[in-house]
C-alpha positions as a printed Julia matrix, in Angstrom:
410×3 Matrix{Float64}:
   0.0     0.0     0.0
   1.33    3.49   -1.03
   1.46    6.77    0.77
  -1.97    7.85    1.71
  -4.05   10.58    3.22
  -6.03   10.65    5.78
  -9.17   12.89    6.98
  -7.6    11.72   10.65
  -8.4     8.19   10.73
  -6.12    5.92   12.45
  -2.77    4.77   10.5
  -2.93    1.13    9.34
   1.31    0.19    8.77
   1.85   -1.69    5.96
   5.0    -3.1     4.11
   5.67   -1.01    1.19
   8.8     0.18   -0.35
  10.13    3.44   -1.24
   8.01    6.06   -3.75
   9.17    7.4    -6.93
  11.54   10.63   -7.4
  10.06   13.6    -6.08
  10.85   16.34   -8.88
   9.58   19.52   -6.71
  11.92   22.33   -7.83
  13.75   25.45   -5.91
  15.87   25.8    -2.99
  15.41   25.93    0.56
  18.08   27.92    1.99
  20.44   26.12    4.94
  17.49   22.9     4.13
  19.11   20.56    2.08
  17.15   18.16   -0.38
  16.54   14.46    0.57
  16.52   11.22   -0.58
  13.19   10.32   -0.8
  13.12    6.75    0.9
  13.66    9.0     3.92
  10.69    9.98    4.92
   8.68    6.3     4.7
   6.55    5.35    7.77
   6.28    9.44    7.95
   2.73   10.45    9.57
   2.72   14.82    9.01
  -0.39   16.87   10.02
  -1.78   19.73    7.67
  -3.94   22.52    8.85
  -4.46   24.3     6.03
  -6.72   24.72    3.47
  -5.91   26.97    0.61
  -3.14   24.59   -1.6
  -3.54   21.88    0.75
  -3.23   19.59   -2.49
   0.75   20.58   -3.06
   1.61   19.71    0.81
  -0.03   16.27    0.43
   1.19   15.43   -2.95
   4.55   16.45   -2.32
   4.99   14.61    1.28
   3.25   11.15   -0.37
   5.69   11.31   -3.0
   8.19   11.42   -0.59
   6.91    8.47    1.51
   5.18   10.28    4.46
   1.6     9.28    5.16
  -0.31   12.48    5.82
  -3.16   13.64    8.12
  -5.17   17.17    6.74
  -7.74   18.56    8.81
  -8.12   22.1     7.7
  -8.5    24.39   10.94
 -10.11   27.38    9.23
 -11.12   28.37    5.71
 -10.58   30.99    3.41
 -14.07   32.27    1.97
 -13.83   34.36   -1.09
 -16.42   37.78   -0.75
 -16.57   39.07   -4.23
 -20.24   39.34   -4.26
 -20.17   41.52   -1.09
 -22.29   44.5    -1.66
 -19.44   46.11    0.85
 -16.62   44.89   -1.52
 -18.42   46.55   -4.31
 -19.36   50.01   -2.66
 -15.3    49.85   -1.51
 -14.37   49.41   -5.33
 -16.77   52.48   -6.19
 -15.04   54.66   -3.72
 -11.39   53.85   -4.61
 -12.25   54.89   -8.33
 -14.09   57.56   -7.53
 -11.56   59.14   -4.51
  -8.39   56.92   -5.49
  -6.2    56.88   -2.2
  -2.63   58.54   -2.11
  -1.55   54.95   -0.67
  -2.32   51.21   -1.42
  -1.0    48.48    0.6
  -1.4    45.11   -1.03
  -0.79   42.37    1.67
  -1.58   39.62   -0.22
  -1.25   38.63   -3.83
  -4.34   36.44   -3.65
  -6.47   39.31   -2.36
  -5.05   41.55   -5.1
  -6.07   39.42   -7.31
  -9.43   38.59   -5.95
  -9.92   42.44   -5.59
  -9.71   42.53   -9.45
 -11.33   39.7   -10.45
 -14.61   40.6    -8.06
 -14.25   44.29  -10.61
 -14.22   42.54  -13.52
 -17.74   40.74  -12.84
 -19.18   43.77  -12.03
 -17.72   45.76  -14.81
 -15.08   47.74  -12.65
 -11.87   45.93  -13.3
 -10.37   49.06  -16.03
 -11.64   51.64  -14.16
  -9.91   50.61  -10.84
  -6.75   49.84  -12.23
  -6.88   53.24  -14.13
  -7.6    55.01  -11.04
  -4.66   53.2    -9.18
  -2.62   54.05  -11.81
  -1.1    57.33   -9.61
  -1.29   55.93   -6.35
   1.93   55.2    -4.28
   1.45   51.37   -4.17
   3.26   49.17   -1.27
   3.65   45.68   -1.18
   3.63   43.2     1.63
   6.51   41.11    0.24
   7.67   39.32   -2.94
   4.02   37.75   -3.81
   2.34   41.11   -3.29
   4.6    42.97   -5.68
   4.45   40.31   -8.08
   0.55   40.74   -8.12
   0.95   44.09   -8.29
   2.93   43.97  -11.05
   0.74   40.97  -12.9
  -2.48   43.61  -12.81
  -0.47   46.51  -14.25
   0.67   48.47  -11.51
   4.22   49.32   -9.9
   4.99   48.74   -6.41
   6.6    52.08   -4.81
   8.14   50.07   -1.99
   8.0    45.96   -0.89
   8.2    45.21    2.63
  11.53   43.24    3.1
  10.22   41.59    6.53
   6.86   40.56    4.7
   4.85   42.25    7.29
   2.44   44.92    7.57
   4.28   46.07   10.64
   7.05   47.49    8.25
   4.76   49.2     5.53
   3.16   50.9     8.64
   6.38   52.42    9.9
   7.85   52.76    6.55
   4.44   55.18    5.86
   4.67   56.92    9.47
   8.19   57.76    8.2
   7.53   59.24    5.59
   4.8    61.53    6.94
   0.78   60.38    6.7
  -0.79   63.21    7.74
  -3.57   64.51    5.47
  -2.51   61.49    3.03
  -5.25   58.49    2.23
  -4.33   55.34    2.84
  -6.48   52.01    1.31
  -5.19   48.67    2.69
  -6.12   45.8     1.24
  -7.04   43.31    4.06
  -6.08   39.41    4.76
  -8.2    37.32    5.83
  -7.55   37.66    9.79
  -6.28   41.27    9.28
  -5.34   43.19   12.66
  -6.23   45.89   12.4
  -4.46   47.06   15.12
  -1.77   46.93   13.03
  -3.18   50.0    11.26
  -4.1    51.95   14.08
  -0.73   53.74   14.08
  -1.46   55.27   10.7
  -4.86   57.1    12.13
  -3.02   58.04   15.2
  -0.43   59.72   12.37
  -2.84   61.51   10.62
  -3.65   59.08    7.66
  -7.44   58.58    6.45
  -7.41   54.67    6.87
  -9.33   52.96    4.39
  -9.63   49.29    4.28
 -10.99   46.76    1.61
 -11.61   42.97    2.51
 -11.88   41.01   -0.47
 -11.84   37.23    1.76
 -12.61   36.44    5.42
 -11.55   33.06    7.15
 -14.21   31.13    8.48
 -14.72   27.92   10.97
 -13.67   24.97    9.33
 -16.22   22.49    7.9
 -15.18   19.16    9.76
 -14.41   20.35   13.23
 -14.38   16.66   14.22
 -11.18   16.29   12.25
  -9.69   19.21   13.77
 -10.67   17.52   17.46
  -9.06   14.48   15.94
  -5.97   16.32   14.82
  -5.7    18.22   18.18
  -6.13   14.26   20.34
  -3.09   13.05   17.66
  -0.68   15.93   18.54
  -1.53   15.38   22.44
  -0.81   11.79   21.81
   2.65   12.37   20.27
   1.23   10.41   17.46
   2.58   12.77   14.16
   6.04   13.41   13.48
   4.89   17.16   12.25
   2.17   19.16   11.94
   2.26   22.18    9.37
   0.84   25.68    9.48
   0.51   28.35    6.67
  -1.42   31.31    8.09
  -1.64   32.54   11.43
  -5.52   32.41   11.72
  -4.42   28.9    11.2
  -2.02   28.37   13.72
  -4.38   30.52   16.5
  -7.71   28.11   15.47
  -5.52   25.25   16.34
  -4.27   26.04   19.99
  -7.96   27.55   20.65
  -9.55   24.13   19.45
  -6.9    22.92   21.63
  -7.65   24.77   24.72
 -11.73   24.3    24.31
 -10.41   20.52   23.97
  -8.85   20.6    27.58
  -5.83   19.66   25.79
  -3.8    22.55   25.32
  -0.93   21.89   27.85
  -0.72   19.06   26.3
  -0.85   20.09   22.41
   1.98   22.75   23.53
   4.3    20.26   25.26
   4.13   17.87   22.49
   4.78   20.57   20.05
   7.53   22.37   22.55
   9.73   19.39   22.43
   9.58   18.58   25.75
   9.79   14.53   26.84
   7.53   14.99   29.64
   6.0    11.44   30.03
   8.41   10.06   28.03
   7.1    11.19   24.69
   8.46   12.35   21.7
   8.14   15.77   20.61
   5.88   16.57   17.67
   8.22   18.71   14.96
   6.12   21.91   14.34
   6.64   23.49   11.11
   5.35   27.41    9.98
   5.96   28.78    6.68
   7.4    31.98    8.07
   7.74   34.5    10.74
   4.08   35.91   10.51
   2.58   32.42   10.94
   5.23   31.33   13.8
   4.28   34.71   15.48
   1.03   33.09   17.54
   2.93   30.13   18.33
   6.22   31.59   19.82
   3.44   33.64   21.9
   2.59   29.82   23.31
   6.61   29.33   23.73
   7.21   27.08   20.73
   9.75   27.47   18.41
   8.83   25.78   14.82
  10.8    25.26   12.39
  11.06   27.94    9.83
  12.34   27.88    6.37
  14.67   30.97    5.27
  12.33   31.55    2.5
   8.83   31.88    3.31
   7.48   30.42    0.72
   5.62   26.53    0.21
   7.73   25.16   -1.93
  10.69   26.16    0.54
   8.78   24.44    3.73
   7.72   21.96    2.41
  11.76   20.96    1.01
  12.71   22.37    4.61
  10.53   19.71    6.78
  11.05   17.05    4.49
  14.77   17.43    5.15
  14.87   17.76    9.28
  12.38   14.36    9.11
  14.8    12.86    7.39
  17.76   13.5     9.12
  15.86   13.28   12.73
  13.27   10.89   13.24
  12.48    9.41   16.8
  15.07    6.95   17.06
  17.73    5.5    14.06
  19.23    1.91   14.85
  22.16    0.18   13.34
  20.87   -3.81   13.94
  21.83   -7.03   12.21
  18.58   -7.11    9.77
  19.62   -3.47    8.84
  18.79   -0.09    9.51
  15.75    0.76   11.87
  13.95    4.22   12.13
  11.33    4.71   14.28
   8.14    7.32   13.37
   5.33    8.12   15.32
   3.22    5.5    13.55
   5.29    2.97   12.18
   8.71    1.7    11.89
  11.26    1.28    8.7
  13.71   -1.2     8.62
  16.04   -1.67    6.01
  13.87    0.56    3.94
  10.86   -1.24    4.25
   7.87   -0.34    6.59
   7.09   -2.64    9.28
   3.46   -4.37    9.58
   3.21   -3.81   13.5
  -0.14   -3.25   15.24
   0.14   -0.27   18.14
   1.62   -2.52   20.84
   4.54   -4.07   19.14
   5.56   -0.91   17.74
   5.25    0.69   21.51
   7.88   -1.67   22.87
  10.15   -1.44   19.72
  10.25    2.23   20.18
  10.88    2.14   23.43
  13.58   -0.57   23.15
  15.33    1.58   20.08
  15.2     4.56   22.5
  18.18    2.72   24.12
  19.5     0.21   22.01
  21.37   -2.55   23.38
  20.18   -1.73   27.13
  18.12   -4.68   29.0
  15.1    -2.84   29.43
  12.66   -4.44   32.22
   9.19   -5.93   31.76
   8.17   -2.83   34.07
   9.67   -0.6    31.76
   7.44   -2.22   29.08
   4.87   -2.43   30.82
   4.3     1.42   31.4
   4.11    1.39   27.13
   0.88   -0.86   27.19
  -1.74    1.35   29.2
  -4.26   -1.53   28.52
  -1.83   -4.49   30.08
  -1.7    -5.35   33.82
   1.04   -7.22   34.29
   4.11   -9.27   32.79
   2.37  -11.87   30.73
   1.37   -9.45   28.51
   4.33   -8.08   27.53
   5.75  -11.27   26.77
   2.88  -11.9    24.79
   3.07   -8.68   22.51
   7.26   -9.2    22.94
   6.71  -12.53   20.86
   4.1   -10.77   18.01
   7.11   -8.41   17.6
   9.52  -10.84   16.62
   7.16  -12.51   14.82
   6.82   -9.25   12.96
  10.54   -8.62   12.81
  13.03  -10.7    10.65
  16.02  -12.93   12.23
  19.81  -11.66   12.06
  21.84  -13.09    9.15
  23.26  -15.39   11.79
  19.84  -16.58   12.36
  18.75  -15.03   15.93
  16.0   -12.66   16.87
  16.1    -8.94   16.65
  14.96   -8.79   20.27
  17.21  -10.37   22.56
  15.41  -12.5    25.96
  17.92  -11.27   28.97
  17.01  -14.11   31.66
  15.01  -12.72   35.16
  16.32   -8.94   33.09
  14.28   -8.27   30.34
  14.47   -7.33   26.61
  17.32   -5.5    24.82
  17.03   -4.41   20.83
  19.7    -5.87   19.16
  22.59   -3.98   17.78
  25.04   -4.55   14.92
């Protein structure tokens, strides 16, 4: 069975072997590309919605299975009677200022003009205004419609374009800023207190997401430890997630998991944001995700592929090959492992420390549902069964008489 999605069911482990080639192009700054086989066994969370499709396809082509529950959605407005008045007014009083924050609501700000007729006359009355852009994307729209860009924020954030503005002197001056999704408009506050007339335009609005129940589902998986990532691409996104977590109970638990910490004995859940505006809500929590030096998909997308690869939960050097251990599964010798929960409990936790005797007790404390010693000889013995024998003929997992169990090593 191939890489597959999931709407967060549970992870049936299957042998498979390695995908094809992944041919996604571009860099990744300091992240280096992969070897594909890497990232088998794999299970990575996505939270987004808008291109969704090019973080799954790309991590299944690479071997991860992946788990998407969208946390919040991005709802196109163009038939808003408020979006069309707001057109009206910037061609009819054209503001001294633009911001564009977004390339996709630049472009949705045009293409709700053209259905109504308005598309010409808002680009001609744009034509004179000083336009600013919120980053690369932005200026590229801006340039795509016909316009030039002034000035491109080199942060990426509408922080910047507000002080670069309060620099230069707002007072009496009109300034139109074209809203994303989850705008703060706090953000623009400064400008009125400057002297600016603040216009705004909203051309989309996030919105709950459909299937809340996956989004429960996704929050129980990263309180269980049970990704190896979880991915965010917009802030609204990253804040809906810890508040599902916290109306969940689970929050302390979410935040630990994605934190790093090994409370419990867990493994930490790698959290992944596409830049510095979407990390912003979840440093505020104390996390620190990963971050791509470009903020751009392709880049963390390349970027997480590569730290999974290099770092999964445990890496063992054993007779029958190589072993990595995932969240959900476990590859050896470039093969995933068919092992139900409990035999892929113990072989974690034996891999944690390879080579150590580790006690039934130990063991035990991996199998909430057991109660005593039997069982973990019993699920001991449907892990070897699961596992195959040394060249030399013995068993991966070594008996250690009135001891316990040690993994072994080559």
């Amino acid at each position: 069975m191939g890489p597959m999605t999931q709407s967060m069911t549970s992870t049936s482990s299957s042998t498979r072997s390695a995908p094809g080639q992944d041919t996604g192009q571009g860099g990744a700054g300091s992240c280096t590309e992969l070897d594909p086989t890497q990232l088998l066994g794999a299970t990575i969370g996505i939270t987004s919605h808008r291109r969704s499709d090019e973080l799954i396809a790309t991590f299944t082509r690479r071997g991860a299975d992946v788990v998407h529950a969208p946390t919040m959605r991005i709802v196109p407005i163009t038939e808003d009677a408020a979006l069309v008045a707001d057109t009206r007014a910037a061609i009819a009083n054209p503001p001294d200022v633009l911001i564009v924050t977004t390339a996709i609501g630049l472009r949705g700000w045009i293409s709700a003009a053209e259905a109504h007729g308005l598309d010409e006359a808002l680009i001609a009355a744009l034509a004179d205004t000083e336009v600013l852009a919120r980053g690369p994307k932005a200026r590229g729209a801006v340039r795509a419609v016909g316009l030039s860009e002034a000035w491109t924020a080199a942060s990426e954030q509408t922080a910047e374009a507000v002080e670069h503005l309060i620099a230069q002197g707002v007072a009496g001056r009109s300034v139109l800023v074209q809203l994303h999704g989850a705008a703060g408009l706090e953000e623009l506050e400064p400008l009125r207190a400057a002297g600016a007339d603040l216009r705004t335009v909203a051309v989309y609005r996030w919105e709950p997401p459909e299937d809340l129940v996956a989004v429960d589902r996704l929050v129980d998986a990263l309180a269980a430890r049970s990704l190896d990532a979880v991915t965010f691409t917009s802030a609204p996104g990253a804040v809906a997630l810890l508040e599902a977590a916290e109306r969940r109970g689970r929050l302390t638990e979410v935040l630990a998991a994605m934190g790093g910490s090994l409370i419990g004995g867990g493994a930490a859940v790698v959290c992944c944001a596409v830049g510095d505006v979407t990390a912003a809500p979840l440093r505020a929590h104390g996390i620190d995700p990963l971050v791509p030096d470009r903020w751009r998909l392709g880049a963390l997308m390349r970027c997480l592929s590569a730290h999974l690869a290099e770092r999964p939960r445990a890496r063992v050097a054993t007779p029958a090959g190589e072993l990595v251990l995932r969240a959900r599964a476990a590859v050896l010798d470039g093969r995933v492992l068919d092992l139900a929960p409990g035999p892929l409990a113990l072989l974690a936790r034996l891999a944690a420390e390879p080579g150590r005797v580790v006690s039934r007790a130990e063991l035990l404390s991996e199998l909430p549902a057991a109660t005593d010693g039997h069982a973990v000889e019993v699920v001991v013995a449907r892990l070897r069964s699961a596992l195959p024998r040394s060249p030399e003929g013995g068993a991966m997992v070594r008996t250690v008489v009135k001891r316990g169990y040690a993994l072994e090593v080559a």
